[in-house]
Rosetta silent file (secondary structure, phi, psi, omega in degrees, C-alpha in Angstrom):
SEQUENCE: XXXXXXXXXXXXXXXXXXXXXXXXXXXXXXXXXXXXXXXXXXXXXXXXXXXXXXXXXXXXXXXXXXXXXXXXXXXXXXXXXXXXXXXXXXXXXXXXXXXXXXXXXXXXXXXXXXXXXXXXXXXXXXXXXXXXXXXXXXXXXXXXXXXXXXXXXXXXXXXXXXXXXXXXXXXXXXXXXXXXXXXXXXXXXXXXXXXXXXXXXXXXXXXXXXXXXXXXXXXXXXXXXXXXXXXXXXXXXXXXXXXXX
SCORE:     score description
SCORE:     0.000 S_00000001
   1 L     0.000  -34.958 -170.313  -10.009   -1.501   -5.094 S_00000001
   2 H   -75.582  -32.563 -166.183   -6.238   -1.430   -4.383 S_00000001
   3 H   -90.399  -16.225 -161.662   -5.231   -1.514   -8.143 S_00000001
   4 H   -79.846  -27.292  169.320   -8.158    1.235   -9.279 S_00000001
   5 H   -38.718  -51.275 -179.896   -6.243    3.408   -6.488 S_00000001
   6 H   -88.199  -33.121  159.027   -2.729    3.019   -7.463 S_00000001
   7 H   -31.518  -48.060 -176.387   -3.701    3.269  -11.295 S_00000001
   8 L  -115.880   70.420  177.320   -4.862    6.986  -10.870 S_00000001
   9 L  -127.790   10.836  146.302   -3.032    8.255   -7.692 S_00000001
  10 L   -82.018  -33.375  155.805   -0.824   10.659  -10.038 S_00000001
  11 L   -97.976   29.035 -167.986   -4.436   12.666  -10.769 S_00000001
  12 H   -81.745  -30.278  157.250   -6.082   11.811   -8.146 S_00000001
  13 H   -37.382  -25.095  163.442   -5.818   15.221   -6.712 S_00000001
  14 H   -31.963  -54.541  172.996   -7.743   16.170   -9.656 S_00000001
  15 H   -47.133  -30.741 -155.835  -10.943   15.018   -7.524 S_00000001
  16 H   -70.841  -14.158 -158.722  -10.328   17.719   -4.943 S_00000001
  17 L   -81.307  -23.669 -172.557  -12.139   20.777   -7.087 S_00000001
  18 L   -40.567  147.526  164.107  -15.317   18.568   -7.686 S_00000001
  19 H   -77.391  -12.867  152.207  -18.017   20.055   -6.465 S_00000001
  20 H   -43.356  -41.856 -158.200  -19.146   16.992   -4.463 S_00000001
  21 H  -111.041  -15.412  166.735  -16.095   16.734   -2.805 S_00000001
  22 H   -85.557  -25.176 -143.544  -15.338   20.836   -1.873 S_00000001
  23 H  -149.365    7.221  167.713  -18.948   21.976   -0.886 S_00000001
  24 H  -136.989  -56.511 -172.936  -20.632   18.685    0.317 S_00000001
  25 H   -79.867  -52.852  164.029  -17.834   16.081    1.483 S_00000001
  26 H   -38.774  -45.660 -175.505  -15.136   18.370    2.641 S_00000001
  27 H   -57.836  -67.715 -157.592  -18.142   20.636    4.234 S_00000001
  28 H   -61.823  -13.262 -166.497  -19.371   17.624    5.859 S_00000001
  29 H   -68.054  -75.208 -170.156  -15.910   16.312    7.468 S_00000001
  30 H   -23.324  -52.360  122.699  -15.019   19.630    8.642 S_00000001
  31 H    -1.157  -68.345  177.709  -18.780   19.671   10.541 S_00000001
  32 H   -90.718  -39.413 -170.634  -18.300   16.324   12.265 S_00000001
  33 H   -58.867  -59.641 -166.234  -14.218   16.473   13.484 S_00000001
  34 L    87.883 -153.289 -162.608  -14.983   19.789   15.453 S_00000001
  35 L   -75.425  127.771  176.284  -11.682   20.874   17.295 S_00000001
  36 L  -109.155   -1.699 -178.391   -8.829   18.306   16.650 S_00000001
  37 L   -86.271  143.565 -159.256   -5.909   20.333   18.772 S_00000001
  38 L    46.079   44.814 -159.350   -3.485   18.495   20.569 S_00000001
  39 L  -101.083  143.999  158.102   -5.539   15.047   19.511 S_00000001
  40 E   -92.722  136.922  172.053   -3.728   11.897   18.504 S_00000001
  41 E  -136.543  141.397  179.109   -5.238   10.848   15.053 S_00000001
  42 E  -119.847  110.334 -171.594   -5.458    7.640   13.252 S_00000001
  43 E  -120.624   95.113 -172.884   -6.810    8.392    9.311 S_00000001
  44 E   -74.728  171.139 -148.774   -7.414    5.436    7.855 S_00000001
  45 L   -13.177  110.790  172.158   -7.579    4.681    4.298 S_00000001
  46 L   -71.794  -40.918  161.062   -5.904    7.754    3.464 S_00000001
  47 L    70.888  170.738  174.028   -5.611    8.041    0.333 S_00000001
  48 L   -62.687   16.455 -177.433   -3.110   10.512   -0.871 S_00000001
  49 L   116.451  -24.771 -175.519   -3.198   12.793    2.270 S_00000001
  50 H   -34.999  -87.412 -167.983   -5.935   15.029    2.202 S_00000001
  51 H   -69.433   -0.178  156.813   -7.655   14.651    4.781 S_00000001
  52 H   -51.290  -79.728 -179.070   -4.217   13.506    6.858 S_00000001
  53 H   -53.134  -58.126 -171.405   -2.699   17.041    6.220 S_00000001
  54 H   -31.871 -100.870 -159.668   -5.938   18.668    6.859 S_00000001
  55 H   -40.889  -25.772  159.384   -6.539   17.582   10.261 S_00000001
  56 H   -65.271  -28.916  178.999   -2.550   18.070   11.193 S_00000001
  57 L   -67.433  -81.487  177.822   -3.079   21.760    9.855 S_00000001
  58 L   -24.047   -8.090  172.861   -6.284   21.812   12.532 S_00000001
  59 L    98.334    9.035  162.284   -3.802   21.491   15.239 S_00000001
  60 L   -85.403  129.689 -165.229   -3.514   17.603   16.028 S_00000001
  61 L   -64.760  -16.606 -179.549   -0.204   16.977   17.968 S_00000001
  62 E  -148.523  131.283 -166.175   -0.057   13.705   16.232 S_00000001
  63 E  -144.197  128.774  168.527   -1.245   12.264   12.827 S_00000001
  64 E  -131.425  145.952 -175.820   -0.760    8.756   11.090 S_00000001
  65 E  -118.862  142.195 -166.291   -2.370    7.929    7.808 S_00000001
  66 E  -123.292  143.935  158.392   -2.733    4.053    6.700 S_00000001
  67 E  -140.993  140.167  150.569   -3.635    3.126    3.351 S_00000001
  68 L   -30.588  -89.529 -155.627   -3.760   -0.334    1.038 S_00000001
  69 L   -62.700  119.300  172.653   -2.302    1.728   -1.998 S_00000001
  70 H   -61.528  -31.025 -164.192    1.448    1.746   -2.109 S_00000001
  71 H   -88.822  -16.801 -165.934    1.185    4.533   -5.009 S_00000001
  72 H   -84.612  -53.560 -177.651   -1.504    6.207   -2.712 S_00000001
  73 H   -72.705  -32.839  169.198    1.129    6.631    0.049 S_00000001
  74 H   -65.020  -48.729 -179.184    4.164    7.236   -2.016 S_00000001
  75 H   -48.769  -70.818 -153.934    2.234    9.912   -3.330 S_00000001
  76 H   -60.757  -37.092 -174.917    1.055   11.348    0.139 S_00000001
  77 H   -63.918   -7.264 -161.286    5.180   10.776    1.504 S_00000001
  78 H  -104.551  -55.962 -176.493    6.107   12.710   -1.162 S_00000001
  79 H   -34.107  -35.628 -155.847    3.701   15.920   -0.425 S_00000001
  80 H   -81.280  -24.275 -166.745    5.131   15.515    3.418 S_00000001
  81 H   -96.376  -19.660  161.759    8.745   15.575    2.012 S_00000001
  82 H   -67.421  -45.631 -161.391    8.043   18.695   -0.150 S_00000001
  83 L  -142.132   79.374 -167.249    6.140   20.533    2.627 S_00000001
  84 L   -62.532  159.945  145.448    6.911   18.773    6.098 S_00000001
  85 L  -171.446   54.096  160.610    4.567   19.265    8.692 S_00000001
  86 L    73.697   25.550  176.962    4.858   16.198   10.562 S_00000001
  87 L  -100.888  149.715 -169.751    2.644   13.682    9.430 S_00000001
  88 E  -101.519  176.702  155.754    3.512    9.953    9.203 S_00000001
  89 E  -165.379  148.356 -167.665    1.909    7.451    6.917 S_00000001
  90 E  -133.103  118.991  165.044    2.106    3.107    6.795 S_00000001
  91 E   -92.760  153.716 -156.598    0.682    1.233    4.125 S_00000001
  92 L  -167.969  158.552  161.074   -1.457   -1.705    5.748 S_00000001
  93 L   -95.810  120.901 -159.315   -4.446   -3.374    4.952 S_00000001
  94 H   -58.331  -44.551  174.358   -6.691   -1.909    8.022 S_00000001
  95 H   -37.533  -31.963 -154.857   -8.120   -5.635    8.722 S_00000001
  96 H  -133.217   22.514 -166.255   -5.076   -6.389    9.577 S_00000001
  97 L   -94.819   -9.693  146.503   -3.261   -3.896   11.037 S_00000001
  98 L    98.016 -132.801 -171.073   -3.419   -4.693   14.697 S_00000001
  99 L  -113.030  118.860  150.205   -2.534   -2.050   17.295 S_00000001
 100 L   -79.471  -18.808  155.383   -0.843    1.093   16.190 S_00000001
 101 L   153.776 -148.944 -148.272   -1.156    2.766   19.075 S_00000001
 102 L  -116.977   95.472  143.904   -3.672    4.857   21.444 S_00000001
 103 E   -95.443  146.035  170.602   -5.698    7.335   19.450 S_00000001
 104 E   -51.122  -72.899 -167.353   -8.115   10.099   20.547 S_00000001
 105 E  -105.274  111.959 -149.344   -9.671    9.989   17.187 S_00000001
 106 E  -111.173  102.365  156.930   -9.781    7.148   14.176 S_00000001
 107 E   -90.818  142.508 -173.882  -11.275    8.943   10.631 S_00000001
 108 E  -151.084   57.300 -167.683  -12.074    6.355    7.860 S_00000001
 109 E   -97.378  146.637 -163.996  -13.520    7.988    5.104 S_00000001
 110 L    34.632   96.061  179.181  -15.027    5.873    2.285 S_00000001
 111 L  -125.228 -109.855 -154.182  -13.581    2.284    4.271 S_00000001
 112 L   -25.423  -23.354 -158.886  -16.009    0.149    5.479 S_00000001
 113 L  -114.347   26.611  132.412  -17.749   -0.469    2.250 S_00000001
 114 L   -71.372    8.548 -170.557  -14.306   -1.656    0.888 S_00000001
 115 L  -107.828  134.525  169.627  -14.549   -4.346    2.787 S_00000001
 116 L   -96.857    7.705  128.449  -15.807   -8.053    0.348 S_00000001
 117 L  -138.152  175.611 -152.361  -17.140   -9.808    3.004 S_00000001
 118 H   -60.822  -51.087 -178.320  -18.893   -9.796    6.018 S_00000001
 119 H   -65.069  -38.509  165.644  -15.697  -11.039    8.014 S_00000001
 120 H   -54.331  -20.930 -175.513  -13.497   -8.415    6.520 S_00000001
 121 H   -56.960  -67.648 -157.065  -16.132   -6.280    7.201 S_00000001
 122 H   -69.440  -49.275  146.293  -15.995   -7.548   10.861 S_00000001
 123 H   -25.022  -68.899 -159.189  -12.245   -7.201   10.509 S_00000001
 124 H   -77.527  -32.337  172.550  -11.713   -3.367   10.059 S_00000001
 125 H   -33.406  -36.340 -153.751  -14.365   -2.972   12.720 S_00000001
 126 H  -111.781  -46.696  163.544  -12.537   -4.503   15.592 S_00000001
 127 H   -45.885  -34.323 -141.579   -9.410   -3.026   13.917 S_00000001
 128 H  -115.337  -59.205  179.307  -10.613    0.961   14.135 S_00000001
 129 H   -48.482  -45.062 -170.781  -12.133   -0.004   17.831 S_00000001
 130 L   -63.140  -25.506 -167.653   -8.477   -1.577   19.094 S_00000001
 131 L   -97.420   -0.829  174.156   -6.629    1.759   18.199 S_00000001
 132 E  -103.261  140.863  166.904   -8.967    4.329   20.178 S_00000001
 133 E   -77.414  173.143 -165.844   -8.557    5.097   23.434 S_00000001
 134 E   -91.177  136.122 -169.479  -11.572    4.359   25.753 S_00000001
 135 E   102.670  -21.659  178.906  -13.877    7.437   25.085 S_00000001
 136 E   -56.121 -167.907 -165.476  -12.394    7.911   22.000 S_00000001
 137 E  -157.201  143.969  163.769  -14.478    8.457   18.689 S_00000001
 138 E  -100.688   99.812 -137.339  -14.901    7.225   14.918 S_00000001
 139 E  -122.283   80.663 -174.098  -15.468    9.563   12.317 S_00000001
 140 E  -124.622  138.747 -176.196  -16.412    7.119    9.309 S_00000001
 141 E  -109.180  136.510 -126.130  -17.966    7.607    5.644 S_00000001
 142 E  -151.716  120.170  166.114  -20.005    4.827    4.015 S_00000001
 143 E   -40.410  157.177 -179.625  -21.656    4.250    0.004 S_00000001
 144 L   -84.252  142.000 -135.132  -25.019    4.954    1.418 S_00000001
 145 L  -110.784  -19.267  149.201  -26.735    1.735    2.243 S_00000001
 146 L   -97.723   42.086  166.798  -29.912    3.332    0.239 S_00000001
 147 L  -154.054  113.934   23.013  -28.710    4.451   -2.618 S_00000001
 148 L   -90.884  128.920  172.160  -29.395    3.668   -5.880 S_00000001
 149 L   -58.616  -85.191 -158.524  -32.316    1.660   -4.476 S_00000001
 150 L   -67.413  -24.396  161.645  -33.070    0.234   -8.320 S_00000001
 151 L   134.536  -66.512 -103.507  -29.524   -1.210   -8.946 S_00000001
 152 L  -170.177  134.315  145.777  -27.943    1.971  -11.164 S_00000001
 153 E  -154.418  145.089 -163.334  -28.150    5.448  -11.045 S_00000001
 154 E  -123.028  126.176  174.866  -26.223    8.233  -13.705 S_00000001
 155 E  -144.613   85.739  179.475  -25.922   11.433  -12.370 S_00000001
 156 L   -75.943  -12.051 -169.773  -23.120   12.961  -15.546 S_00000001
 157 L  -104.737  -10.879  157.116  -23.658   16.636  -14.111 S_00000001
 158 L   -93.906   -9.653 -178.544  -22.157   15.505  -10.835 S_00000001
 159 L    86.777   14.541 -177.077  -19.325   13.442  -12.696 S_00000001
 160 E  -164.377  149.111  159.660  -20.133    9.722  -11.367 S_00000001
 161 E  -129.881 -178.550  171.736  -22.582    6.984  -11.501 S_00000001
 162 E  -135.174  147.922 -168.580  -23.386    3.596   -9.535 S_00000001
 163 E  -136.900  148.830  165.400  -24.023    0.788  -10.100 S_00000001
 164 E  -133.788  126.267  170.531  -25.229   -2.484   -7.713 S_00000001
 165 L   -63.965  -42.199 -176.625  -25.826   -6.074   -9.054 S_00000001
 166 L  -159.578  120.943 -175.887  -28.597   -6.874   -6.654 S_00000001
 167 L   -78.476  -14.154 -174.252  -29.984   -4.396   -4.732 S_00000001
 168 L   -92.605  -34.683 -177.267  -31.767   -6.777   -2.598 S_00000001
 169 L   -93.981  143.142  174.147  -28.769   -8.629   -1.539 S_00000001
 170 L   -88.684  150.552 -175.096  -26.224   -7.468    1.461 S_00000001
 171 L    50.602   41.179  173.820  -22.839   -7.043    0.719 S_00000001
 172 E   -63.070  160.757  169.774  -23.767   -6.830   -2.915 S_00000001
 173 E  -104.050  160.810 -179.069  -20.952   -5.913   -5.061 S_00000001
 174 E  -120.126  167.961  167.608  -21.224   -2.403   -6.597 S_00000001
 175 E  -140.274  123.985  172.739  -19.337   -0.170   -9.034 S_00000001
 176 E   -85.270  116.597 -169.545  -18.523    3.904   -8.608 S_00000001
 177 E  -114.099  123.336  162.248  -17.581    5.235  -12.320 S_00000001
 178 E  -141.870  122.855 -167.764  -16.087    8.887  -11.464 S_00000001
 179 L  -105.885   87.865 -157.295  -15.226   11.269  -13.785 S_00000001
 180 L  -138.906  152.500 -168.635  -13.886   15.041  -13.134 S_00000001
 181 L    33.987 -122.074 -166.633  -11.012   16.718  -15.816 S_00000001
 182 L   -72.941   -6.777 -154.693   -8.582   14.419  -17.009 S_00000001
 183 L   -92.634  142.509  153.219   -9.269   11.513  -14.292 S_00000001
 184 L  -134.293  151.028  170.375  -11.829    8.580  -14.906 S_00000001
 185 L  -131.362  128.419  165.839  -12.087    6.068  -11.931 S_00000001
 186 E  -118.838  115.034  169.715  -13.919    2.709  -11.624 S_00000001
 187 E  -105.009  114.362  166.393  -13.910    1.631   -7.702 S_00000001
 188 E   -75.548  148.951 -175.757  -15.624   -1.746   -6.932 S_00000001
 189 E  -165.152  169.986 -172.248  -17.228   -1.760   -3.431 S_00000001
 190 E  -123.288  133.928  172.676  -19.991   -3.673   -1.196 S_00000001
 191 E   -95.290   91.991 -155.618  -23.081   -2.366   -0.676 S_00000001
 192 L  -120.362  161.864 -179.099  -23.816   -3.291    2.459 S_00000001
 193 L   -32.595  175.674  168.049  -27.001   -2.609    5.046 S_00000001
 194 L   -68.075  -96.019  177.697  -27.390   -0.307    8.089 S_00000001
 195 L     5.056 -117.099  159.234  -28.282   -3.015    9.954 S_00000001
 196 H    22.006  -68.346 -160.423  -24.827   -5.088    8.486 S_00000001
 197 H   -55.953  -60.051 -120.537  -22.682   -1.625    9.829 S_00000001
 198 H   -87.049  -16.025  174.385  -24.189   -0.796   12.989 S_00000001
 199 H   -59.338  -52.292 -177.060  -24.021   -5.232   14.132 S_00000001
 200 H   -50.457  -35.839 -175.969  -20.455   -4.943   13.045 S_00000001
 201 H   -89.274  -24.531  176.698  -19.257   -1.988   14.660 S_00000001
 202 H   -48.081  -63.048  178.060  -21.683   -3.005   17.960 S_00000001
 203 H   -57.141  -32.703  154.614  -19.927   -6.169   17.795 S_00000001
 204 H   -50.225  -41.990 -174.022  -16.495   -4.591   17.726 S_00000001
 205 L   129.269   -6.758  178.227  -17.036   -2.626   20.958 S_00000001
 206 L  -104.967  159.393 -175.221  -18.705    1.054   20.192 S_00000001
 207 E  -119.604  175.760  167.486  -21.560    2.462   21.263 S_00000001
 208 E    68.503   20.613 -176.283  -23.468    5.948   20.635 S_00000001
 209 E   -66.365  130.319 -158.710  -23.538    4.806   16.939 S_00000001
 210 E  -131.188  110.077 -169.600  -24.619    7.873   14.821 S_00000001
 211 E  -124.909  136.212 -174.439  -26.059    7.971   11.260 S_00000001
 212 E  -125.378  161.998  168.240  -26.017   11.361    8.942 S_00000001
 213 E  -135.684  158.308 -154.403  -26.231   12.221    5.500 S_00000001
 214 L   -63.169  168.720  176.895  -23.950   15.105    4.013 S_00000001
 215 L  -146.138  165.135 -169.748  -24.877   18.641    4.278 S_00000001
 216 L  -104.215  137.206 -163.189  -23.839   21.567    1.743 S_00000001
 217 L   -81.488  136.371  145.355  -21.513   24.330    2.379 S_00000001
 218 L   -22.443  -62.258 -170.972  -23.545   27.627    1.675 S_00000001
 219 H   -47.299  -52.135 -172.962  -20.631   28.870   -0.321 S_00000001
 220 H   -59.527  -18.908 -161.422  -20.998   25.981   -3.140 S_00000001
 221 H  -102.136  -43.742  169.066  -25.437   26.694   -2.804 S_00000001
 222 H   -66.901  -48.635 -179.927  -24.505   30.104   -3.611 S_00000001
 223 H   -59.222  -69.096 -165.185  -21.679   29.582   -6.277 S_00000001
 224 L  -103.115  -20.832  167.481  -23.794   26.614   -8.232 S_00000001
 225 H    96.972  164.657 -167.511  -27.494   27.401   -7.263 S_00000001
 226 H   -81.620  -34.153  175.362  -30.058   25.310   -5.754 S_00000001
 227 H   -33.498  -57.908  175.363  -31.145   23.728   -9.177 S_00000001
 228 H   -50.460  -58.457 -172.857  -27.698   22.288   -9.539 S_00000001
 229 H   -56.700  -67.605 -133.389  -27.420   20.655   -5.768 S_00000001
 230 H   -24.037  -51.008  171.123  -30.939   19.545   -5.941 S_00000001
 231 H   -49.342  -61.594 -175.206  -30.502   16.353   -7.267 S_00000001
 232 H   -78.230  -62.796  178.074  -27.561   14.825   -5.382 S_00000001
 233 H   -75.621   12.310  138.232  -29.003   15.936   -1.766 S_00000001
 234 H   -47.650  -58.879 -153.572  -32.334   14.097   -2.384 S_00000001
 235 L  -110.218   49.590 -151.484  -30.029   11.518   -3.001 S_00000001
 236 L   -73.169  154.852 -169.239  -26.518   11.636   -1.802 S_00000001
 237 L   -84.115  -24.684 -166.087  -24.262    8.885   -2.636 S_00000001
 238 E  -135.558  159.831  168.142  -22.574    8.332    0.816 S_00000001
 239 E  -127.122  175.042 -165.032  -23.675    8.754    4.970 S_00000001
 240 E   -93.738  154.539  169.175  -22.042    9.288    7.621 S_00000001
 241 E  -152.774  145.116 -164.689  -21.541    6.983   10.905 S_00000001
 242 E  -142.520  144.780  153.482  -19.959    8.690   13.998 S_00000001
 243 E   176.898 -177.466 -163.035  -19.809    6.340   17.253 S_00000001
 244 E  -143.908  172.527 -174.367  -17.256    5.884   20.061 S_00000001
 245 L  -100.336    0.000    0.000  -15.457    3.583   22.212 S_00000001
């Protein structure tokens, strides 16, 4: 996962225009943070910044973003050094990253299912819980633990397929093929149960555990028509899990 990241983290931006990722996953963050001013935030795998910058632009007095990929971070240090606006970022492997400090709020989107076995799994759990303050909240995004139910599904008009080796098995490994302009990506990942999350994070220390599936910004339902979405919200590739400390 770390090497398909730093291979394509000079286009990776490339991703943000998809329409999956403006009108259903961006839609959908934006939806669950709710007000983030004067919040401490911890935005795990990070990635090149998006959603890091975002949420300091939303008004949180403090923002650090952790990632695996060194080229993922270089990248994001380099946006902050063209156009500060006060965000930090540390690359770490999240399992292992200990205490960074006291945050209101911990975002993790598409983590958890980065994890290759159930104790790493068990790892970033316990990891995401140590770094919230008590009351604090987890804002995390997940491969969907039902979907593709048959092992494979090609959806070319959304720009990605999936793949699972055994659909049947927990912590199966999977493959994400995603394709939008000049970028192609192959991300390996574990598919793993509800069940599998909600023991892990239980086991960690949170409560209130909360499970969604994406929702579509009008503008994009409007834009691309219902014909287009139809397909991918039957079926969305990733849910949501919200729960708190």
């Amino acid at each position: 996962m770390k090497a398909a990241y730093d291979d394509h983290a000079s286009v990776y931006d490339q991703t943000y225009e998809a329409p999956i990722r403006r009108y259903v996953e961006g839609f959908t963050f934006n939806n669950l943070i709710g007000d983030v001013r004067g919040l401490s935030i911890l935005d795990v795998a990070c990635g090149d910044g998006l959603y890091t910058r975002k949420l300091k632009r939303m008004g949180a007095a403090r923002i650090l973003g952790v990632d695996l990929s060194e080229q993922m971070i270089e990248k994001a240090r380099a946006k902050e050094a063209s156009e500060p606006i006060g965000v930090e970022y540390k690359v770490a492997d999240v399992a292992s990253i200990g205490r960074l400090g006291a945050f209101d709020l911990v975002t993790a989107i598409y983590l958890l299912h980065y994890a290759p076995t159930f104790e790493h799994l068990s790892a970033m759990c316990a990891a995401l819980y140590e770094n919230l303050v008590p009351g604090g909240r987890l804002v995390t995004f997940v491969a969907s633990p039902w979907y593709p139910e048959r092992g494979r599904v090609d959806l070319p008009l959304y720009g990605f397929s999936v793949k699972i080796a055994d659909p049947e098995r927990d912590g199966s490994p999977g493959l994400l093929q995603f394709k939008y302009g000049s970028m192609e990506l192959e991300v390996p990942f574990s598919r793993w149960k509800r069940e599998t999350y909600e023991g892990c994070l239980r086991a960690a220390g949170f409560s209130n555990i909360t499970w969604g599936t994406p929702t579509l910004n009008p503008e994009g339902l409007e834009k691309l028509g219902a014909a287009y979405w139809e397909s991918y919200m039957q079926h969305p590739h990733f849910a949501f899990i919200t729960c708190s400390k």
